[in-house]
Residue, then its C-alpha position, 0 to 999 in steps of 0.5 A: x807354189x809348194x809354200x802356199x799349198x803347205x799353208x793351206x794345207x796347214x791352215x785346213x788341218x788347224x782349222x779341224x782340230x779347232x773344229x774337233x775340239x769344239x765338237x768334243x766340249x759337252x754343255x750341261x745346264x745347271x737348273x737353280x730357283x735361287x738368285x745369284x747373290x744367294x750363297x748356294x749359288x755362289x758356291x754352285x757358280x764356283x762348283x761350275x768353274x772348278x769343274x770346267x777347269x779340271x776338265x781342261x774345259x771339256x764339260x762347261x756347265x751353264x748355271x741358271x738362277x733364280x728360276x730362269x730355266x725351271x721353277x723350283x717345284x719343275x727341277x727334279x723332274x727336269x734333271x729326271x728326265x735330262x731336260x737339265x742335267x744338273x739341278x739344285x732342290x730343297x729336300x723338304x719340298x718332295x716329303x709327300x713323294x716320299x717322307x726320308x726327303x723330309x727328315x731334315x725339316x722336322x722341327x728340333x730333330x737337328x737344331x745346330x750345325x753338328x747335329x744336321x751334319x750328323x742328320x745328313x750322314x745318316x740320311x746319305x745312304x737312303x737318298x742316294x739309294x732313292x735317287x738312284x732308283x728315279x735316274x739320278x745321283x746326289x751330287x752334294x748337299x748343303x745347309x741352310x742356316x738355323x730357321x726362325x719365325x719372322x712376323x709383323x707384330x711381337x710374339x711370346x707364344x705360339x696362341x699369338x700365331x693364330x690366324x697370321x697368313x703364314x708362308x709354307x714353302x713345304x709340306x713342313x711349314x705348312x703342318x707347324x702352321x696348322x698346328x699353331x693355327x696359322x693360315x698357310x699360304x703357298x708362296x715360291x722363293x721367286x714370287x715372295x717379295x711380291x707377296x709380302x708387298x701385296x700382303x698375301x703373307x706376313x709372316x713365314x718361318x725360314x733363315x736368315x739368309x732368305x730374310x736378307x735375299x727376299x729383304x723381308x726387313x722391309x715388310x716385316x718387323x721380328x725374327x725369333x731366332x728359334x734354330x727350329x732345323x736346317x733344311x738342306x738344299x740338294x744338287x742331283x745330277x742325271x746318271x746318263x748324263x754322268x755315265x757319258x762322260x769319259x772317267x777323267x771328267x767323271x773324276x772331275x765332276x766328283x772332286x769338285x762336288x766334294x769340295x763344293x759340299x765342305x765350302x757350302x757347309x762353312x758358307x752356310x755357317x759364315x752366312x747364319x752370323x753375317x745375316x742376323x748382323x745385317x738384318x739388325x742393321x735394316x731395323x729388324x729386331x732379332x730376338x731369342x724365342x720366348x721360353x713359352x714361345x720356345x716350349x710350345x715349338x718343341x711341342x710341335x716338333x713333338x707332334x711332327x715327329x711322331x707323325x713323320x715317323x708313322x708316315x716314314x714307316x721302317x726307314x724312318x725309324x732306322x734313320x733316326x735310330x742311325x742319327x741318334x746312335 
Protein backbone atom coordinates (compact mmCIF):
# COMPACT_ATOMS: atom_id res chain seq x y z
CA UNK A 1 0.00 0.00 0.00
CA UNK A 2 3.08 2.53 0.69
CA UNK A 3 4.72 1.43 -2.59
CA UNK A 4 1.42 2.41 -4.47
CA UNK A 5 0.75 5.62 -2.92
CA UNK A 6 4.77 6.48 -3.41
CA UNK A 7 3.80 5.71 -7.10
CA UNK A 8 1.51 8.24 -7.36
CA UNK A 9 2.74 10.45 -5.40
CA UNK A 10 5.78 10.28 -7.85
CA UNK A 11 3.65 10.13 -10.95
CA UNK A 12 1.79 13.45 -9.57
CA UNK A 13 5.17 15.38 -9.03
CA UNK A 14 6.12 14.16 -12.64
CA UNK A 15 3.42 14.99 -14.08
CA UNK A 16 3.77 18.84 -12.94
CA UNK A 17 7.05 19.42 -13.68
CA UNK A 18 5.84 18.23 -17.34
CA UNK A 19 3.12 20.71 -16.76
CA UNK A 20 5.47 23.51 -15.73
CA UNK A 21 7.61 22.84 -18.34
CA UNK A 22 5.25 23.25 -21.04
CA UNK A 23 3.71 26.60 -19.12
CA UNK A 24 7.46 27.91 -19.11
CA UNK A 25 7.72 27.31 -23.51
CA UNK A 26 7.05 31.03 -24.77
CA UNK A 27 5.55 30.56 -28.89
CA UNK A 28 6.41 33.33 -31.03
CA UNK A 29 5.13 33.70 -34.68
CA UNK A 30 7.44 34.63 -37.52
CA UNK A 31 5.41 36.67 -40.12
CA UNK A 32 7.20 36.40 -43.61
CA UNK A 33 5.59 37.26 -47.47
CA UNK A 34 8.05 34.92 -49.23
CA UNK A 35 7.58 31.33 -50.15
CA UNK A 36 9.57 28.78 -48.30
CA UNK A 37 11.71 27.82 -50.94
CA UNK A 38 12.94 31.21 -51.13
CA UNK A 39 16.59 31.75 -49.40
CA UNK A 40 15.36 34.25 -47.05
CA UNK A 41 13.20 31.96 -45.61
CA UNK A 42 15.28 29.26 -45.39
CA UNK A 43 17.86 31.12 -43.65
CA UNK A 44 14.59 32.42 -41.32
CA UNK A 45 13.57 28.56 -40.66
CA UNK A 46 16.93 27.92 -39.73
CA UNK A 47 17.39 31.15 -37.64
CA UNK A 48 14.18 29.81 -35.98
CA UNK A 49 15.49 26.18 -35.31
CA UNK A 50 18.80 27.64 -33.89
CA UNK A 51 17.18 29.72 -31.69
CA UNK A 52 14.94 26.95 -30.28
CA UNK A 53 17.79 25.05 -29.57
CA UNK A 54 20.07 27.45 -27.85
CA UNK A 55 17.26 28.29 -25.80
CA UNK A 56 17.00 24.28 -24.73
CA UNK A 57 13.60 25.01 -26.22
CA UNK A 58 12.27 27.30 -24.11
CA UNK A 59 11.38 30.16 -27.12
CA UNK A 60 10.03 28.15 -30.39
CA UNK A 61 9.36 30.46 -32.84
CA UNK A 62 6.45 29.43 -35.76
CA UNK A 63 7.56 30.88 -39.18
CA UNK A 64 4.68 31.51 -41.57
CA UNK A 65 5.53 32.00 -45.25
CA UNK A 66 4.24 33.31 -48.11
CA UNK A 67 1.98 35.52 -46.62
CA UNK A 68 0.02 33.04 -44.80
CA UNK A 69 -0.27 35.01 -41.32
CA UNK A 70 -0.10 38.87 -42.76
CA UNK A 71 0.53 40.31 -46.62
CA UNK A 72 3.41 41.91 -46.95
CA UNK A 73 2.35 45.77 -46.72
CA UNK A 74 0.42 44.43 -42.78
CA UNK A 75 3.86 42.99 -41.06
CA UNK A 76 5.43 46.22 -39.69
CA UNK A 77 2.58 46.86 -38.40
CA UNK A 78 1.53 43.49 -37.02
CA UNK A 79 5.19 43.02 -35.26
CA UNK A 80 4.34 46.99 -34.02
CA UNK A 81 1.50 46.19 -32.45
CA UNK A 82 2.79 42.41 -31.27
CA UNK A 83 -0.14 40.68 -33.24
CA UNK A 84 3.65 38.87 -34.72
CA UNK A 85 6.44 38.96 -32.73
CA UNK A 86 8.76 38.73 -35.38
CA UNK A 87 8.34 39.55 -38.90
CA UNK A 88 10.48 40.07 -42.28
CA UNK A 89 10.22 43.57 -44.40
CA UNK A 90 11.68 44.81 -47.59
CA UNK A 91 12.76 48.15 -46.61
CA UNK A 92 12.25 50.02 -49.75
CA UNK A 93 8.39 49.46 -49.51
CA UNK A 94 8.15 51.88 -46.12
CA UNK A 95 10.37 54.83 -47.90
CA UNK A 96 6.99 57.21 -48.09
CA UNK A 97 7.16 56.57 -43.98
CA UNK A 98 10.14 57.50 -44.02
CA UNK A 99 13.02 58.20 -46.87
CA UNK A 100 16.32 56.46 -44.71
CA UNK A 101 14.19 52.92 -45.44
CA UNK A 102 14.79 53.75 -49.04
CA UNK A 103 18.36 54.28 -49.47
CA UNK A 104 19.18 51.03 -50.15
CA UNK A 105 16.76 51.12 -53.22
CA UNK A 106 18.30 54.18 -54.95
CA UNK A 107 19.28 53.00 -58.39
CA UNK A 108 23.54 52.76 -58.77
CA UNK A 109 24.20 54.24 -55.19
CA UNK A 110 25.21 50.48 -54.16
CA UNK A 111 25.65 48.28 -57.30
CA UNK A 112 27.59 45.03 -55.81
CA UNK A 113 28.01 43.00 -52.86
CA UNK A 114 30.84 45.36 -51.13
CA UNK A 115 29.38 48.22 -51.40
CA UNK A 116 25.58 47.23 -50.00
CA UNK A 117 27.26 45.75 -47.22
CA UNK A 118 29.37 49.29 -46.77
CA UNK A 119 25.57 50.95 -47.45
CA UNK A 120 24.07 48.84 -44.89
CA UNK A 121 26.84 49.70 -42.06
CA UNK A 122 26.08 53.15 -42.32
CA UNK A 123 22.15 53.03 -42.48
CA UNK A 124 22.32 50.48 -39.22
CA UNK A 125 22.36 53.16 -36.85
CA UNK A 126 19.61 55.30 -38.44
CA UNK A 127 17.27 52.32 -38.49
CA UNK A 128 18.05 50.97 -35.44
CA UNK A 129 17.32 54.59 -33.70
CA UNK A 130 13.89 54.88 -36.03
CA UNK A 131 12.82 51.16 -34.92
CA UNK A 132 13.34 51.74 -31.98
CA UNK A 133 11.20 55.03 -31.54
CA UNK A 134 8.17 52.62 -33.46
CA UNK A 135 8.70 49.53 -30.32
CA UNK A 136 10.93 47.55 -32.34
CA UNK A 137 14.54 46.50 -32.73
CA UNK A 138 16.37 45.43 -36.07
CA UNK A 139 16.78 41.84 -35.53
CA UNK A 140 19.03 41.33 -38.84
CA UNK A 141 19.21 42.33 -42.48
CA UNK A 142 19.84 40.54 -45.71
CA UNK A 143 20.35 41.21 -49.40
CA UNK A 144 18.83 40.45 -52.30
CA UNK A 145 20.60 39.77 -55.12
CA UNK A 146 21.92 42.53 -57.89
CA UNK A 147 18.44 43.92 -59.67
CA UNK A 148 17.64 43.58 -63.28
CA UNK A 149 14.99 44.39 -65.82
CA UNK A 150 13.15 41.47 -66.96
CA UNK A 151 10.88 42.02 -70.41
CA UNK A 152 8.82 40.41 -73.20
CA UNK A 153 10.44 41.90 -75.87
CA UNK A 154 14.50 43.00 -76.30
CA UNK A 155 15.36 46.16 -75.24
CA UNK A 156 18.50 48.61 -76.03
CA UNK A 157 17.53 51.87 -74.44
CA UNK A 158 15.19 53.02 -71.82
CA UNK A 159 12.80 54.94 -74.90
CA UNK A 160 11.90 51.09 -75.50
CA UNK A 161 10.57 51.19 -71.92
CA UNK A 162 7.76 53.26 -72.93
CA UNK A 163 4.52 52.50 -72.29
CA UNK A 164 5.42 48.85 -70.99
CA UNK A 165 2.98 47.69 -67.81
CA UNK A 166 5.75 47.65 -65.21
CA UNK A 167 5.67 45.95 -62.03
CA UNK A 168 6.29 48.43 -58.87
CA UNK A 169 6.80 46.88 -55.74
CA UNK A 170 8.16 50.07 -54.25
CA UNK A 171 8.09 53.55 -54.04
CA UNK A 172 11.47 53.08 -56.03
CA UNK A 173 10.06 50.94 -59.01
CA UNK A 174 7.38 52.85 -59.43
CA UNK A 175 9.53 56.54 -60.04
CA UNK A 176 12.23 54.46 -62.44
CA UNK A 177 9.00 53.55 -64.06
CA UNK A 178 8.01 57.13 -64.68
CA UNK A 179 11.05 58.29 -65.33
CA UNK A 180 11.66 56.17 -68.36
CA UNK A 181 7.77 56.20 -69.23
CA UNK A 182 6.55 52.78 -67.86
CA UNK A 183 3.06 52.26 -66.78
CA UNK A 184 3.44 51.19 -63.22
CA UNK A 185 1.09 48.54 -61.93
CA UNK A 186 1.38 47.72 -57.98
CA UNK A 187 1.52 43.94 -57.80
CA UNK A 188 2.56 41.91 -54.06
CA UNK A 189 5.07 39.00 -54.49
CA UNK A 190 2.05 36.59 -53.62
CA UNK A 191 -0.17 37.97 -56.33
CA UNK A 192 2.77 38.22 -59.32
CA UNK A 193 2.64 35.03 -60.94
CA UNK A 194 -1.30 35.57 -61.74
CA UNK A 195 -0.60 38.75 -63.06
CA UNK A 196 1.87 38.22 -65.32
CA UNK A 197 -0.59 34.95 -66.57
CA UNK A 198 -3.40 37.26 -66.77
CA UNK A 199 -1.15 39.95 -68.51
CA UNK A 200 -1.51 42.79 -65.88
CA UNK A 201 2.18 43.15 -66.29
CA UNK A 202 4.94 42.45 -68.33
CA UNK A 203 7.69 43.40 -67.30
CA UNK A 204 9.34 44.55 -63.76
CA UNK A 205 12.99 45.28 -62.56
CA UNK A 206 13.94 42.86 -59.47
CA UNK A 207 16.44 39.92 -58.93
CA UNK A 208 16.93 36.91 -60.20
CA UNK A 209 16.07 35.01 -57.45
CA UNK A 210 12.36 36.46 -57.45
CA UNK A 211 12.86 35.54 -61.62
CA UNK A 212 13.39 31.82 -60.49
CA UNK A 213 10.40 32.02 -57.01
CA UNK A 214 7.68 33.58 -59.25
CA UNK A 215 9.24 31.53 -62.49
CA UNK A 216 8.87 34.78 -64.65
CA UNK A 217 10.56 32.43 -67.61
CA UNK A 218 7.51 31.20 -68.35
CA UNK A 219 5.88 34.72 -69.21
CA UNK A 220 8.77 36.63 -70.07
CA UNK A 221 11.74 36.31 -72.45
CA UNK A 222 14.78 38.86 -71.18
CA UNK A 223 16.70 39.76 -68.11
CA UNK A 224 19.11 42.68 -68.44
CA UNK A 225 21.60 42.10 -65.81
CA UNK A 226 21.84 45.99 -64.77
CA UNK A 227 23.15 45.34 -61.05
CA UNK A 228 20.94 48.72 -60.66
CA UNK A 229 20.89 48.01 -56.35
CA UNK A 230 20.23 45.28 -53.74
CA UNK A 231 17.35 46.02 -51.41
CA UNK A 232 17.44 44.42 -48.35
CA UNK A 233 15.04 42.48 -46.41
CA UNK A 234 14.65 43.35 -42.50
CA UNK A 235 13.84 41.17 -39.70
CA UNK A 236 12.31 43.61 -36.73
CA UNK A 237 11.48 41.98 -33.51
CA UNK A 238 8.77 43.77 -31.01
CA UNK A 239 11.25 45.18 -27.78
CA UNK A 240 8.36 43.95 -25.24
CA UNK A 241 8.36 40.81 -26.44
CA UNK A 242 12.29 40.86 -26.61
CA UNK A 243 12.45 42.56 -23.16
CA UNK A 244 10.16 39.55 -21.53
CA UNK A 245 12.33 37.03 -22.24
CA UNK A 246 14.78 35.87 -19.34
CA UNK A 247 18.67 37.17 -20.48
CA UNK A 248 19.97 33.46 -21.69
CA UNK A 249 17.23 33.34 -24.01
CA UNK A 250 17.73 37.14 -24.92
CA UNK A 251 21.60 36.11 -25.50
CA UNK A 252 20.08 33.19 -27.58
CA UNK A 253 17.69 35.34 -30.08
CA UNK A 254 20.69 37.62 -30.66
CA UNK A 255 23.52 35.06 -31.17
CA UNK A 256 21.36 33.23 -33.68
CA UNK A 257 20.17 36.49 -35.59
CA UNK A 258 23.98 37.43 -35.83
CA UNK A 259 24.75 34.18 -37.59
CA UNK A 260 21.53 34.43 -39.67
CA UNK A 261 22.71 37.82 -41.16
CA UNK A 262 26.50 36.40 -42.03
CA UNK A 263 24.86 33.19 -43.68
CA UNK A 264 22.09 35.21 -45.69
CA UNK A 265 24.40 37.49 -46.87
CA UNK A 266 26.71 34.33 -48.40
CA UNK A 267 23.29 32.83 -49.66
CA UNK A 268 22.26 35.92 -51.11
CA UNK A 269 25.73 35.83 -53.22
CA UNK A 270 25.52 32.13 -53.78
CA UNK A 271 21.80 32.72 -54.83
CA UNK A 272 22.69 35.75 -57.62
CA UNK A 273 25.14 33.06 -59.45
CA UNK A 274 22.99 29.97 -59.03
CA UNK A 275 19.62 31.93 -60.51
CA UNK A 276 21.15 33.43 -63.66
CA UNK A 277 22.34 29.68 -64.57
CA UNK A 278 18.96 28.64 -64.01
CA UNK A 279 16.95 30.95 -65.81
CA UNK A 280 19.20 30.48 -68.61
CA UNK A 281 18.75 26.99 -68.51
CA UNK A 282 14.55 27.76 -68.68
CA UNK A 283 15.22 29.77 -71.86
CA UNK A 284 15.20 33.11 -70.68
CA UNK A 285 17.87 35.04 -72.34
CA UNK A 286 20.36 36.66 -69.65
CA UNK A 287 22.25 39.65 -71.26
CA UNK A 288 24.41 42.55 -70.12
CA UNK A 289 22.48 46.02 -70.38
CA UNK A 290 23.35 47.82 -73.53
CA UNK A 291 25.82 50.76 -73.07
CA UNK A 292 22.93 53.29 -73.79
CA UNK A 293 20.44 51.21 -71.99
CA UNK A 294 23.31 51.17 -69.00
CA UNK A 295 23.70 55.34 -69.29
CA UNK A 296 20.40 56.04 -69.26
CA UNK A 297 19.89 54.09 -66.07
CA UNK A 298 22.53 55.81 -64.44
CA UNK A 299 20.61 58.60 -65.59
CA UNK A 300 17.97 57.57 -63.35
CA UNK A 301 19.47 56.86 -60.71
CA UNK A 302 20.87 60.36 -61.03
CA UNK A 303 17.65 62.22 -60.94
CA UNK A 304 16.73 59.74 -57.86
CA UNK A 305 19.35 60.51 -56.07
CA UNK A 306 18.96 64.03 -55.93
CA UNK A 307 15.36 63.85 -55.27
CA UNK A 308 15.94 61.17 -52.03
CA UNK A 309 18.28 63.48 -51.00
CA UNK A 310 15.82 66.60 -51.03
CA UNK A 311 13.38 64.37 -49.37
CA UNK A 312 15.62 62.69 -46.75
CA UNK A 313 16.64 66.07 -45.73
CA UNK A 314 20.03 65.99 -43.09
CA UNK A 315 19.97 62.44 -42.38
CA UNK A 316 19.97 61.82 -45.71
CA UNK A 317 23.06 63.45 -46.73
CA UNK A 318 24.89 62.35 -43.31
CA UNK A 319 24.16 58.83 -44.40
CA UNK A 320 25.42 58.96 -47.79
CA UNK A 321 28.23 61.42 -46.39
CA UNK A 322 28.90 58.21 -44.15
CA UNK A 323 28.69 55.75 -47.04
CA UNK A 324 30.81 57.44 -49.10
CA UNK A 325 33.72 58.09 -46.53
Amino acid sequence: MKRRFFSVAALAVCGAVSFTAAQAQTKWDFATAYPVTNFHTENITQFAKDVEAASGGKLKITVHANAALFKAPEIKRAVQGAQAQLGEILLVNYQNEWQIFGADGIPFLADSYDSSMKLYQAQKPFLEKKLGEQGMMLLYSVAWPTQGIYTKKAINSAADLKGIKWRAYSPATARIAELVGAQPVTVQQAELSQALATGVVDSMMTSGATGVDSKLYEHLKYYYDTQAWLPKNAVLMNKKAFDALDKPTQEAVLKAAAAAETRGWAASRKVNDDTLVKLKAEGMQVLPPSATLKSDMNKVGDTMLKEWLDKAGPEGKALVDAYRK
